[in-house]
Backbone as CSV, one residue per row, in Angstrom:
resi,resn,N_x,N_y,N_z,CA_x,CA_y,CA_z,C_x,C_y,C_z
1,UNK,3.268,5.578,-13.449,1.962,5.672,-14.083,1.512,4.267,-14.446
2,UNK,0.730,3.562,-13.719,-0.345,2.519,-14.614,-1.123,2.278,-15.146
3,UNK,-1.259,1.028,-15.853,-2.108,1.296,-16.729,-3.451,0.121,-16.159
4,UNK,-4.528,0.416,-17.159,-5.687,-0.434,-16.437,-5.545,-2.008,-16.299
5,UNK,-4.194,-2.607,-16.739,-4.349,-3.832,-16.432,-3.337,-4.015,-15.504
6,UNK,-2.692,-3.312,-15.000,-1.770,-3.527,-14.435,-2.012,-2.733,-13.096
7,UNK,-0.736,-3.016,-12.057,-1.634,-2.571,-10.419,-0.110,-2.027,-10.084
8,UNK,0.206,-1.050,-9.256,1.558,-0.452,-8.441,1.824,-1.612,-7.588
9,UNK,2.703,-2.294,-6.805,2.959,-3.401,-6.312,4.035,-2.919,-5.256
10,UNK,5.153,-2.239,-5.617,5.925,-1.893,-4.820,6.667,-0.846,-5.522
11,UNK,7.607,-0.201,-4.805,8.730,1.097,-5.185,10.279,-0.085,-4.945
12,UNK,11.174,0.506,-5.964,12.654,0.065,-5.390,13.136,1.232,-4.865
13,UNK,13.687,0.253,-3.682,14.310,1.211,-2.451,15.411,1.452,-2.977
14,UNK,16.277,0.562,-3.436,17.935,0.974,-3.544,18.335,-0.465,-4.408
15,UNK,19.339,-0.566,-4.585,20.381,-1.481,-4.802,20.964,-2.229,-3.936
16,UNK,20.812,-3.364,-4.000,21.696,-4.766,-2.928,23.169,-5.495,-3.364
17,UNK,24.086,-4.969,-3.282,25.222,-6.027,-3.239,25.590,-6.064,-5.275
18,UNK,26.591,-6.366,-5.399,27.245,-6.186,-6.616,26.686,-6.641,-8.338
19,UNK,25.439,-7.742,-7.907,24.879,-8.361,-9.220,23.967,-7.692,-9.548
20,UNK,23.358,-6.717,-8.662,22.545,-5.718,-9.226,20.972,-6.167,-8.996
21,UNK,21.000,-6.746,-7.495,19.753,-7.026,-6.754,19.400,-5.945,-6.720
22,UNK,17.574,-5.973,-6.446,16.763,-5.052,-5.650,16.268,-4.589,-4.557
23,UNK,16.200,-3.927,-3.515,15.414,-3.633,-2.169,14.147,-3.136,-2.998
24,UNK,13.085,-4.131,-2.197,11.776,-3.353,-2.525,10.946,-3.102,-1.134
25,UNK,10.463,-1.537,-1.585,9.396,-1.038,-0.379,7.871,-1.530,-0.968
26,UNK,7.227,-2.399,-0.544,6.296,-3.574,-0.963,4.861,-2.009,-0.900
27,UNK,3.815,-1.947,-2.155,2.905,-1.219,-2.022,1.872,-2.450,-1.673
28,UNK,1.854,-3.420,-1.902,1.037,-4.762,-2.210,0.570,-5.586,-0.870
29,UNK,-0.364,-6.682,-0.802,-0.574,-7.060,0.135,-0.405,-8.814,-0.426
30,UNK,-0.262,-8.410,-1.394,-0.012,-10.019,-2.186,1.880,-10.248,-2.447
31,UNK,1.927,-11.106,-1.384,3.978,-11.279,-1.658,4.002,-11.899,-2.927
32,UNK,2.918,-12.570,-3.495,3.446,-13.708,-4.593,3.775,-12.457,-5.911
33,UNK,3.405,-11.783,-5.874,3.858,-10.389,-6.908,5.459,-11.162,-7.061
34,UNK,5.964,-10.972,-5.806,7.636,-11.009,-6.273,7.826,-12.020,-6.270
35,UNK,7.200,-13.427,-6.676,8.240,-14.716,-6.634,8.624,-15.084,-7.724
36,UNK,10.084,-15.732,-7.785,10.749,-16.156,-8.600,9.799,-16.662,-10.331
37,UNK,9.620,-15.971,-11.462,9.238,-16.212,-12.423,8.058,-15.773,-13.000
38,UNK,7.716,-14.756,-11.954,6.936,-13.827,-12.165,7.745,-12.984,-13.395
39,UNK,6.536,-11.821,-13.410,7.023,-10.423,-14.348,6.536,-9.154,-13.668
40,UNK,7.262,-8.187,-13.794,7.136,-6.928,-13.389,7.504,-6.102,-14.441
41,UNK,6.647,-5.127,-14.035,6.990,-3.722,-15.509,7.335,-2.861,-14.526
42,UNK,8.866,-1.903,-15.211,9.290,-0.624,-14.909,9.216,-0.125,-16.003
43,UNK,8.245,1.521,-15.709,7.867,2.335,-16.679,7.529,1.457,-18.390
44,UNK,6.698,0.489,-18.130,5.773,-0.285,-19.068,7.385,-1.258,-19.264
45,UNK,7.777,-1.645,-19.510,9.145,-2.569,-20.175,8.930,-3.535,-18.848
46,UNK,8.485,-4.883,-19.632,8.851,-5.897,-18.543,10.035,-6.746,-17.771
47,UNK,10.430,-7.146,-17.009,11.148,-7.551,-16.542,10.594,-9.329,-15.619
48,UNK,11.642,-10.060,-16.430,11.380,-11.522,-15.538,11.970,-11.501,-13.988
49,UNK,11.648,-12.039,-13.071,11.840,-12.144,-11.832,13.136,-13.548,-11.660
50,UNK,14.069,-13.466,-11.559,15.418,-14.477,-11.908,15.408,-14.803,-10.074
51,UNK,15.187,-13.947,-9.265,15.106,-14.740,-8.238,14.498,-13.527,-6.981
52,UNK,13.954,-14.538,-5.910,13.802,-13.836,-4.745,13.712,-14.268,-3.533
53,UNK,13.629,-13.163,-2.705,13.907,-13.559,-0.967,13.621,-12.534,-0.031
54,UNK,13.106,-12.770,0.976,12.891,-12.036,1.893,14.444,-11.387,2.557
55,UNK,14.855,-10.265,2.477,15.586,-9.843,3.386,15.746,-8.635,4.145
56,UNK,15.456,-8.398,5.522,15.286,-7.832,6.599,13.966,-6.862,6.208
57,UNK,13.381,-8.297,6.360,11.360,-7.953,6.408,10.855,-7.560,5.201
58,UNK,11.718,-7.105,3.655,11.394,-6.698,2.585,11.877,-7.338,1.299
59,UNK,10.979,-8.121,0.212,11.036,-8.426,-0.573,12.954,-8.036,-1.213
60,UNK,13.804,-8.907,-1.742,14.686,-8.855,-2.192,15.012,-9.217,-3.838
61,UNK,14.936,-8.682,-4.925,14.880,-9.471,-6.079,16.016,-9.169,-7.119
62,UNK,15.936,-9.864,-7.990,17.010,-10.187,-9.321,16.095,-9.771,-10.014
63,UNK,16.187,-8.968,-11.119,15.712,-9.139,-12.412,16.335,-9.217,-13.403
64,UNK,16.055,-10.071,-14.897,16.455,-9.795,-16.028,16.733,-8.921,-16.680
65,UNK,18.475,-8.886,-16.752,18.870,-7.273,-17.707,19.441,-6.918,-16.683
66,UNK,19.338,-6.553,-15.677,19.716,-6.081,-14.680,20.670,-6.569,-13.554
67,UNK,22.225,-6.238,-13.850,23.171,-7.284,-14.042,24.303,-6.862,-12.914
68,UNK,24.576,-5.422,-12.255,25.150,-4.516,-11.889,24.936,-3.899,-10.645
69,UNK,25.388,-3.443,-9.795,24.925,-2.518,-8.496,24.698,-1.386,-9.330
70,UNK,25.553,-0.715,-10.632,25.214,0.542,-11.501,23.956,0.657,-11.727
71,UNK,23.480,-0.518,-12.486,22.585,-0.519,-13.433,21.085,-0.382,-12.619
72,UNK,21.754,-1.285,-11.239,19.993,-1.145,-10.438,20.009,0.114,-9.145
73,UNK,21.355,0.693,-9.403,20.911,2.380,-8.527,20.548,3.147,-9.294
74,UNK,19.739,2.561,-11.025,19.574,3.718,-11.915,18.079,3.644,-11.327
75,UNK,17.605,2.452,-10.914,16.413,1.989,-11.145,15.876,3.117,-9.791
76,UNK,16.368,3.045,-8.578,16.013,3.751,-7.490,14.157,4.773,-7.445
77,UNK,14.095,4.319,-6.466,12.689,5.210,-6.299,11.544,5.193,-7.808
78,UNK,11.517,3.731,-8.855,10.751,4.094,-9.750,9.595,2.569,-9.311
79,UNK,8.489,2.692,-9.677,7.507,2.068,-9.205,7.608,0.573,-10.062
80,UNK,7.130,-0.320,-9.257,7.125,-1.946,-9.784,5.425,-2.091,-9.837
81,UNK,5.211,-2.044,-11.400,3.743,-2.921,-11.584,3.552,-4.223,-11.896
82,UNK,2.935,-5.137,-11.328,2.218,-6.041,-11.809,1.027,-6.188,-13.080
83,UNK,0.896,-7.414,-13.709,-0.007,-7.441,-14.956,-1.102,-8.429,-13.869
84,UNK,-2.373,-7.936,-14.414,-3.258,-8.700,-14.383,-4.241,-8.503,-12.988
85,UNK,-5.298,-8.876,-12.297,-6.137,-8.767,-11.235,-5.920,-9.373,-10.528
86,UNK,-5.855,-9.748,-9.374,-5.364,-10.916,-7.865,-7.157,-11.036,-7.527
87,UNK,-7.143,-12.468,-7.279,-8.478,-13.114,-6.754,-8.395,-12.737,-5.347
88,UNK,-9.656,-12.443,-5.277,-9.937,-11.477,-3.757,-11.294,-12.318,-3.012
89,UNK,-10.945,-12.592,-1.525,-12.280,-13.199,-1.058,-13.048,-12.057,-0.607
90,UNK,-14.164,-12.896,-0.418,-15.532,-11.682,0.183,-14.914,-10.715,0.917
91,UNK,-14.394,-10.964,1.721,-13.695,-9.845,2.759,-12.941,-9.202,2.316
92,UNK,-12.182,-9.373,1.211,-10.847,-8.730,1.046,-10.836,-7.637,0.421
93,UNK,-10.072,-6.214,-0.108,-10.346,-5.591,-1.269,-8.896,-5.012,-1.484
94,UNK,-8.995,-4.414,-2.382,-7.590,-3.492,-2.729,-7.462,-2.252,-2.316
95,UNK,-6.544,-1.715,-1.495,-6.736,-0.107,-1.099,-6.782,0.424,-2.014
96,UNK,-6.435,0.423,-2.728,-7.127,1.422,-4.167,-8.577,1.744,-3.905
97,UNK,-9.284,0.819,-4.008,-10.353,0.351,-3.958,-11.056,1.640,-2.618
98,UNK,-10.484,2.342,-1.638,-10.986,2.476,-0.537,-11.225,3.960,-0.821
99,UNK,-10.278,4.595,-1.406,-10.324,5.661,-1.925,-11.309,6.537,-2.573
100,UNK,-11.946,7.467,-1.789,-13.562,8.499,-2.336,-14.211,7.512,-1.176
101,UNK,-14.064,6.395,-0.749,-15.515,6.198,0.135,-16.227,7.175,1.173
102,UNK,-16.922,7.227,1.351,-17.803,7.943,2.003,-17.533,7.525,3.782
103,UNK,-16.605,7.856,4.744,-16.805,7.860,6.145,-17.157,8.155,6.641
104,UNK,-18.422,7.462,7.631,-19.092,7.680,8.950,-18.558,6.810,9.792
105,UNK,-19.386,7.499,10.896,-18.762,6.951,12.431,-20.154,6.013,12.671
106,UNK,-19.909,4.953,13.617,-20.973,4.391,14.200,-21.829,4.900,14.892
107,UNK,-21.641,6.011,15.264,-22.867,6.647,15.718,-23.384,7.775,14.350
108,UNK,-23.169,7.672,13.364,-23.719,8.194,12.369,-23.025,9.341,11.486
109,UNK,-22.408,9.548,12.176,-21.856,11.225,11.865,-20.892,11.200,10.639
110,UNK,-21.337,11.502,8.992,-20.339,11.977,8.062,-19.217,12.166,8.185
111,UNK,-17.638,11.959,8.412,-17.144,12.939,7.992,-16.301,13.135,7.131
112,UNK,-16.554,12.589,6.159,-15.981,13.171,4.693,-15.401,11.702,3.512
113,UNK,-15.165,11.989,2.502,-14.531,10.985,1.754,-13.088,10.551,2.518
114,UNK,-12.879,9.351,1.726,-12.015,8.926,2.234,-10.668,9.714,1.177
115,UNK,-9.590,9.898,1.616,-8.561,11.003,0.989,-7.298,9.962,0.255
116,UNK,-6.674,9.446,1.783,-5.348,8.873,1.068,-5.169,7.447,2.114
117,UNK,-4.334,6.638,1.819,-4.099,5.879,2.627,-2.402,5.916,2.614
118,UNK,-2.091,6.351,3.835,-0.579,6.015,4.525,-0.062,5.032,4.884
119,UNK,1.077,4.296,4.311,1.482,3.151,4.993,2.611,3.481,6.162
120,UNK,2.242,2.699,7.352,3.199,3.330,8.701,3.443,1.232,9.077
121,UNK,5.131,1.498,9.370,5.206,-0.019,9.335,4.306,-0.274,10.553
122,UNK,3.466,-0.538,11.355,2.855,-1.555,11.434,1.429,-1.513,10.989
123,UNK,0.706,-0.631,10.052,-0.392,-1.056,9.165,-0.621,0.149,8.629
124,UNK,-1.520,0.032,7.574,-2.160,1.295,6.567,-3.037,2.478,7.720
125,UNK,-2.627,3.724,7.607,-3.837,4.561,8.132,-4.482,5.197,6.770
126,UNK,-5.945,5.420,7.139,-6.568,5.896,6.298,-7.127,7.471,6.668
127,UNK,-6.726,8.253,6.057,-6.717,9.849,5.884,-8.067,10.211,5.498
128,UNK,-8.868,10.628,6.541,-10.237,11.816,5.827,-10.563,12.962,6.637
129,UNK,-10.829,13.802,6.076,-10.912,15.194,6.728,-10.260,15.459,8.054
130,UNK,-8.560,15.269,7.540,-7.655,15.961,8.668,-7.393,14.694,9.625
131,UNK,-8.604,13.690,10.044,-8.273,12.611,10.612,-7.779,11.378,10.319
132,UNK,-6.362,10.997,11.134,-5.924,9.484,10.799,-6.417,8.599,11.363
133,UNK,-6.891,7.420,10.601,-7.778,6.178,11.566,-6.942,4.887,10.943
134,UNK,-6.414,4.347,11.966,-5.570,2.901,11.956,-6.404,2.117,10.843
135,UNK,-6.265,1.397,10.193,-6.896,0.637,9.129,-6.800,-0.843,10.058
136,UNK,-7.207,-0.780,11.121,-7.454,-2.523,11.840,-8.781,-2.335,12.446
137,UNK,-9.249,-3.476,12.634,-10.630,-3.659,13.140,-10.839,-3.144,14.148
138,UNK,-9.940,-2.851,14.999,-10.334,-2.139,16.443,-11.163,-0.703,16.142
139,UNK,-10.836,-0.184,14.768,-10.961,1.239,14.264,-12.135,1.132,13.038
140,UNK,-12.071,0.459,12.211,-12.699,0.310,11.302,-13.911,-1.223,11.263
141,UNK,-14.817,-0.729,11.335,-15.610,-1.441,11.559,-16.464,-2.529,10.469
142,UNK,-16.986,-1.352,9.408,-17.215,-2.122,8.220,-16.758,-1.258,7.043
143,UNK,-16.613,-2.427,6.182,-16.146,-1.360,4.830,-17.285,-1.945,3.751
144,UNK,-17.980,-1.524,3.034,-19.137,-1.658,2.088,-18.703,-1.424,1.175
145,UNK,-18.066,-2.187,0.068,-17.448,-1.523,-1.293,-18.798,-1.250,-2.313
146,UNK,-19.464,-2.354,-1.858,-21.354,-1.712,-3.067,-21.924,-0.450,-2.689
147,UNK,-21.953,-0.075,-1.418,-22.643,1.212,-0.983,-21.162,2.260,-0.879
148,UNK,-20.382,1.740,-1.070,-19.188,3.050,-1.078,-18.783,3.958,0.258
149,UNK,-19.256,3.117,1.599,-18.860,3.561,2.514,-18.375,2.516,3.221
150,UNK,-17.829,3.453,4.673,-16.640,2.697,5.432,-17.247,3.073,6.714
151,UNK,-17.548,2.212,7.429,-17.434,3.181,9.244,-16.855,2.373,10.023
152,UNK,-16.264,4.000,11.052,-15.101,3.464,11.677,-15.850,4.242,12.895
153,UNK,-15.159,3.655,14.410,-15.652,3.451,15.752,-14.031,5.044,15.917
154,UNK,-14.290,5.997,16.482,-12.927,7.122,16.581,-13.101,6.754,18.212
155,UNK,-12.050,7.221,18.818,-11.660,7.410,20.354,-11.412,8.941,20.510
156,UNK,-11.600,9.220,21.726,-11.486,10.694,21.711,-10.116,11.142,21.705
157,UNK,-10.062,12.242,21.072,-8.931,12.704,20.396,-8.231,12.177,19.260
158,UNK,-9.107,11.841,18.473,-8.673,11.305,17.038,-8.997,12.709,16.202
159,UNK,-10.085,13.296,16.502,-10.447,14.470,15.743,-9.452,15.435,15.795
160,UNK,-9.598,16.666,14.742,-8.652,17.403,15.496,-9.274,18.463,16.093
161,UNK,-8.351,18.720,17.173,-8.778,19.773,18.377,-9.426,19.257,19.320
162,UNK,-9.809,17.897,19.302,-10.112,17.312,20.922,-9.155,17.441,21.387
163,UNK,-8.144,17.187,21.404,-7.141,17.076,22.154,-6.672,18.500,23.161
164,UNK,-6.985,19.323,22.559,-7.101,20.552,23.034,-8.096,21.170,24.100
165,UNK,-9.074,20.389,24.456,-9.818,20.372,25.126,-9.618,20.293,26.580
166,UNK,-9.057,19.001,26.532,-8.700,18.542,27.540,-7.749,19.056,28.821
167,UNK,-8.731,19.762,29.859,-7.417,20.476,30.625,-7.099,20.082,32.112
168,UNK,-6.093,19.480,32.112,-5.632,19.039,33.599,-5.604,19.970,34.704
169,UNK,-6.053,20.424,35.920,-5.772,21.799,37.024,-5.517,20.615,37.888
């Protein structure tokens, strides 16, 4: 649960090795979340960042207090927040942020708020009415955070039940 100053950043995956490192599954698009001397809150109680590292493609960390392989398989599956807002350029936004927008297609057509966003390792899909659409430019065309919509370019058989259509003789 967060709170309004604070943002979800990542989940701990598990426990690393005997001092009671972290595996983190990264929610964030900002790595500097985890560098060395930062702070992170589990379930509001902060924690200093004593050290970090990339290992095998995912954020690796130490925290303060947390001393044990015991102590950090208690931690397992509970969410890592960050304090404070990340400076964002014109282009950029927070998936949070994407959530309720309004999706149309480039040729005009509604179809529905935007629902959830899935992370699949190689990028975010974004979920609306039953359809998944890759969150990269090939798919998504513009995103309007002032007007609260998004349009995205679909290929056939993105909908559902095109696919069904289609019959080979």
């Amino acid at each position: 649960m967060s709170t309004p100053e604070r943002t979800p950043v990542g989940k701990i995956a598990g426990a690393f090795g005997l001092k009671g490192h972290l595996k983190v599954e990264v929610i964030s698009n900002f790595a500097s979340r985890f560098d060395a001397g930062g702070t992170l809150f589990i379930d509001n109680v902060p924690y200093k960042i004593l050290e970090s590292k990339i290992h095998k493609g995912r954020p690796l960390i130490k925290l303060a207090g947390i001393n044990t392989m015991t102590e950090a398989e208690r931690y397992q599956w509970k969410v890592l927040e960050a304090e404070g807002d990340v400076e964002l350029d014109e282009d950029e936004y927070l998936l949070e942020d994407l959530i309720g927008l309004k999706v149309i297609t480039v040729e005009g057509e509604v179809l529905g708020l935007l629902e959830a966003i899935e992370d699949y390792p190689a990028h975010e899909v974004v979920l609306v009415a039953g359809i998944r659409i890759p969150l990269i430019d090939h798919f998504v065309k513009d995103i309007d955070l002032e007007n609260e919509t998004m349009t995205v370019k679909l290929i056939y058989g993105m909908k559902p039940g095109e696919d069904e259509t289609f019959h080979k003789d």
